[in-house]
N, C-alpha and C positions, 0 to 999 in steps of 0.2 A: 568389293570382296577382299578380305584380308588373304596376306602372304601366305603359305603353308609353312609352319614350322618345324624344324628340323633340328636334335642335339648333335654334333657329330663328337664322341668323347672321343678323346687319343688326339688329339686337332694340333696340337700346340705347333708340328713342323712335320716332316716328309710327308708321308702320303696321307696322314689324317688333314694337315695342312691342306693341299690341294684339292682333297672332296670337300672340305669346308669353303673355299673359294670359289670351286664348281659347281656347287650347291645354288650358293650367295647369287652367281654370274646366271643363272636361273632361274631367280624371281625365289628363292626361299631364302626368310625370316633364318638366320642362321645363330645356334648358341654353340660357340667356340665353347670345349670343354678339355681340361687335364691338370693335371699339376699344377706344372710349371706357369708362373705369373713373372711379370714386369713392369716395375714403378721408373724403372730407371730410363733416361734417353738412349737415346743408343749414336754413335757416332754416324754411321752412313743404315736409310732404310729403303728398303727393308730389308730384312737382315737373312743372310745366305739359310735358305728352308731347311738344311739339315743340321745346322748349330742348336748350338744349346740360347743361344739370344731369339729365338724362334719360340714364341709362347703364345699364350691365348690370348695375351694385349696387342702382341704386334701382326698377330693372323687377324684381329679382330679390325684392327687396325688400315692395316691391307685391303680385307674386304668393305670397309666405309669409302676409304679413297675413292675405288672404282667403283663409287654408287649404291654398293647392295648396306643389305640390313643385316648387322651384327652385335653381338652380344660376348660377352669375354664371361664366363664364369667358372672359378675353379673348383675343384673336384678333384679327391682323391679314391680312390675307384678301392683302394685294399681296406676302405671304411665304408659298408655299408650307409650311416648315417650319413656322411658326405653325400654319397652318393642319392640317397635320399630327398635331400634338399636340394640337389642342382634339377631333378625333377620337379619339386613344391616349387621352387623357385621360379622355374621357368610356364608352369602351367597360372600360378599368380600373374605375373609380370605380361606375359603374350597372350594369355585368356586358353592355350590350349598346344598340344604335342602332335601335330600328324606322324612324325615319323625321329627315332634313334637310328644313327650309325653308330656302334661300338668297335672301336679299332686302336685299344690300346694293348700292348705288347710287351711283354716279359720273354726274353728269351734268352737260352743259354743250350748253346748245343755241345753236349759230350755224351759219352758211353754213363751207364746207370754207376759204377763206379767211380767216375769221374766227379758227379752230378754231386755238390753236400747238400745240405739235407736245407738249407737255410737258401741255396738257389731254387730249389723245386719249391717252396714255401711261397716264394715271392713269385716265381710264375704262375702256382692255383692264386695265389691271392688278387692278381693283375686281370689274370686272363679269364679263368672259373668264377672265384667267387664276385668278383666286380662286375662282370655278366650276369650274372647270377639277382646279384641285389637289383642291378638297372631294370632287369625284368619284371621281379617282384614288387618294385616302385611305379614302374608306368602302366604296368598292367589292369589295375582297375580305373584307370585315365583312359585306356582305348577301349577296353568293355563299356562304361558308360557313353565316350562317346561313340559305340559300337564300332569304329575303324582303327586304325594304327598300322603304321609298318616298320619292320626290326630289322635292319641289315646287320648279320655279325661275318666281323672279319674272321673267318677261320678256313681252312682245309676241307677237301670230300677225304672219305675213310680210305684207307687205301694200306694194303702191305708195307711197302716200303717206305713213309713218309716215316716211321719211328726209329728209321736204322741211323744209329750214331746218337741219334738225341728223344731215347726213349721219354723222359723225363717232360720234358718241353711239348712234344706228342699229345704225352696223355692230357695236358691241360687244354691242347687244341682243341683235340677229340674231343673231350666234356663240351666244348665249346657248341662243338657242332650238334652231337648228340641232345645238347640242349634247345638246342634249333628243330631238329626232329619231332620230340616230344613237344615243344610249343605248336610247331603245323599244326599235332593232334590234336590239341587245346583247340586251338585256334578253329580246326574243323565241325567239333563238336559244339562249340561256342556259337558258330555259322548256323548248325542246326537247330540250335536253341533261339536264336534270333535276330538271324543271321547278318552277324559281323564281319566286317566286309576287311578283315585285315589278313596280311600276309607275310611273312617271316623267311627269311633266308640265308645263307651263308655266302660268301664270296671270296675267292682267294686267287694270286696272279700266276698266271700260267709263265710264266719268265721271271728272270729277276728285275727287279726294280728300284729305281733308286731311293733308299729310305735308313732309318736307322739298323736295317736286319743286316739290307744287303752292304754296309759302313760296317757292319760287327764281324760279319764273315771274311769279307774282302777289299780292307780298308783299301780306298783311292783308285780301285779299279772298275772301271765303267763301261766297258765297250760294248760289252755283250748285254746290258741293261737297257730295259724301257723307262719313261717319262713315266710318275704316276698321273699321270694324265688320265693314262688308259682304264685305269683303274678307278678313279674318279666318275668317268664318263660313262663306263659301267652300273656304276649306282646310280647315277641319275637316271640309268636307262630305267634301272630297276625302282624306283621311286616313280616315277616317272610315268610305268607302263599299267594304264589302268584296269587290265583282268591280272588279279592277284596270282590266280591260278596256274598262269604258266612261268611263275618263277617261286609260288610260296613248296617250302615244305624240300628244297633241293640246295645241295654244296654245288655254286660255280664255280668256275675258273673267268676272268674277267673278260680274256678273246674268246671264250667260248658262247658265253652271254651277247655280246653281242655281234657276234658272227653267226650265231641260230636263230635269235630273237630279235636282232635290229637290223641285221643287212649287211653287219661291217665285213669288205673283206679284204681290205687293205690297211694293216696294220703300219706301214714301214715310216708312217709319220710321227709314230710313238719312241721310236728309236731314241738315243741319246746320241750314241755317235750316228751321220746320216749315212744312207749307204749301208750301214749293216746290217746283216738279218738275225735279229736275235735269239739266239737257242731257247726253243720251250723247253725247260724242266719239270714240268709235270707229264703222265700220264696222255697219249691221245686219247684215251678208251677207261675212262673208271670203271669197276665195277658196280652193280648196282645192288644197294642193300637190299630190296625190299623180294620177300617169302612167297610163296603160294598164299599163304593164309594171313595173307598182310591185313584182310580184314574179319580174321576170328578174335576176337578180343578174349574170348570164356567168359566167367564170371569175373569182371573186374571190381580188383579188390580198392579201397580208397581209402587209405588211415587214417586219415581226418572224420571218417563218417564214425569208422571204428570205435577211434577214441572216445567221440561224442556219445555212443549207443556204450560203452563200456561207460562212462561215467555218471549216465541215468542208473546202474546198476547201484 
């Protein structure tokens, strides 16, 4: 029986890095995805995970040494048709997709004032529309082969996540909100014949060491976890075969696996050992969902629209 395949985009170094190798160290067919490529040698490797010498050759690279199955393909995620093709690509070449991780990132936090208008462009183009397209690409891949699963790196909705860096926010949000609205697909998909795939979000209840927490607070690490943790979360989430008690929800990464795996001892995650690292999220999210979560009305579908207008 063949490996399960897995794209992780955003992979090149920090925490896409590490779920790409985590993956790998698990028996999944792993396609390393982002920008950044490298032809060149490098002087000593492998090469420190949050540098810029950290790409999808030398993460691919990494993961062959210690035995697993990798793949280097690059991808520019703010071009649909890029993105397009590391899909075609990868369903040619490995025969098929069980599962995308999407974890690439664009971020810039300031006041809406702050924000020009050429940084908000480039966080929907990274974060939105490159989500966006990846969806629209693999998606008739996992309907045919009736399963798939979608982990996106984003945030649960919440008050306070937009204060200081409204800008940055809204593109998460889309993020997640696109997460949402796929469940729904996804469910009604189920009903029609029944696809056995499941969709979620994920985001780290601490800081972590990666290119965010290097943008916010270059060189300071104490109070940070190993993406490790984070890592070891998706695979729980990949990994756990009733879709159901993870499709259609924004985690937090100790949260996922403290309710749903058993974890309750985090303090091996640490960076420095000995400290207890401050959660920054939320204990308690709110929860979006209405009384009439399931009145639909008359649902309207514009595609059907435009069809029945153009027989006119």
């Amino acid at each position: 029986m063949s490996s399960p395949v897995v794209i992780v985009i955003g992979a090149s170094r920090g925490i896409g890095r590490q779920i790409a190798l985590t993956l790998a160290r698990n028996g999944y067919t792993v396609v390393v995805s982002a920008k950044s490529s490298s032809t060149e040698p490098l002087k000593s490797f492998p090469p420190d995970p949050n540098s810029s010498e950290s790409t999808i050759d030398t993460v691919a690279q990494e993961i062959k040494q210690a035995g697993g199955k990798a793949f280097a393909k690059q991808a520019n995620v703010r071009d649909p048709k890029s993105v397009d093709e590391l899909i075609q690509w990868t369903i040619k070449t490995l025969g098929h997709i069980d599962a995308v991780v999407y974890n690439p990132g664009a971020i810039f936090w300031a006041s809406v004032m702050e924000t020009p208008i050429k940084r908000y462009q480039l966080m929907h183009e990274v974060n939105t529309l490159g989500l966006y397209a990846t969806v629209q690409s693999v998606l008739p891949h996992f309907y045919s082969r009736n399963t798939g699963r979608l982990v996106i790196v984003s945030p649960p909705i919440y008050s306070r996540f937009p204060r200081g860096k409204a800008a940055y926010a809204m593109t998460k949000y889309a993020m997640t909100t696109l997460m949402i609205g796929l469940y729904h697909d996804f469910k009604r998909q189920k009903a029609a014949t029944g696809f056995d795939g499941g969709v979620c979000s994920i985001w780290p209840a601490t800081g972590i060491v990666s290119a965010a927490t290097e943008f916010n607070a270059p060189g300071s690490k104490p109070e940070l976890r190993k993406p490790d943790i984070f890592a070891d979360a998706i695979l729980a989430i990949l990994t756990e075969w009733d879709v159901s008690k993870f499709s259609g929800k924004a985690w937090l990464d100790e949260d996922f696996l403290r309710e749903l795996k058993g974890v309750t001892d985090f303090a091996g995650y640490a960076v420095t050992p000995g400290v207890k690292v401050r959660r920054i999220m939320p204990k308690k999210l709110p929860s979006l969902e209405v009384e009439e979560e399931d009145d639909e009305g008359d649902r309207i579908n514009s595609l059907s629209l435009q069809k029945e207008r153009a027989k006119l």
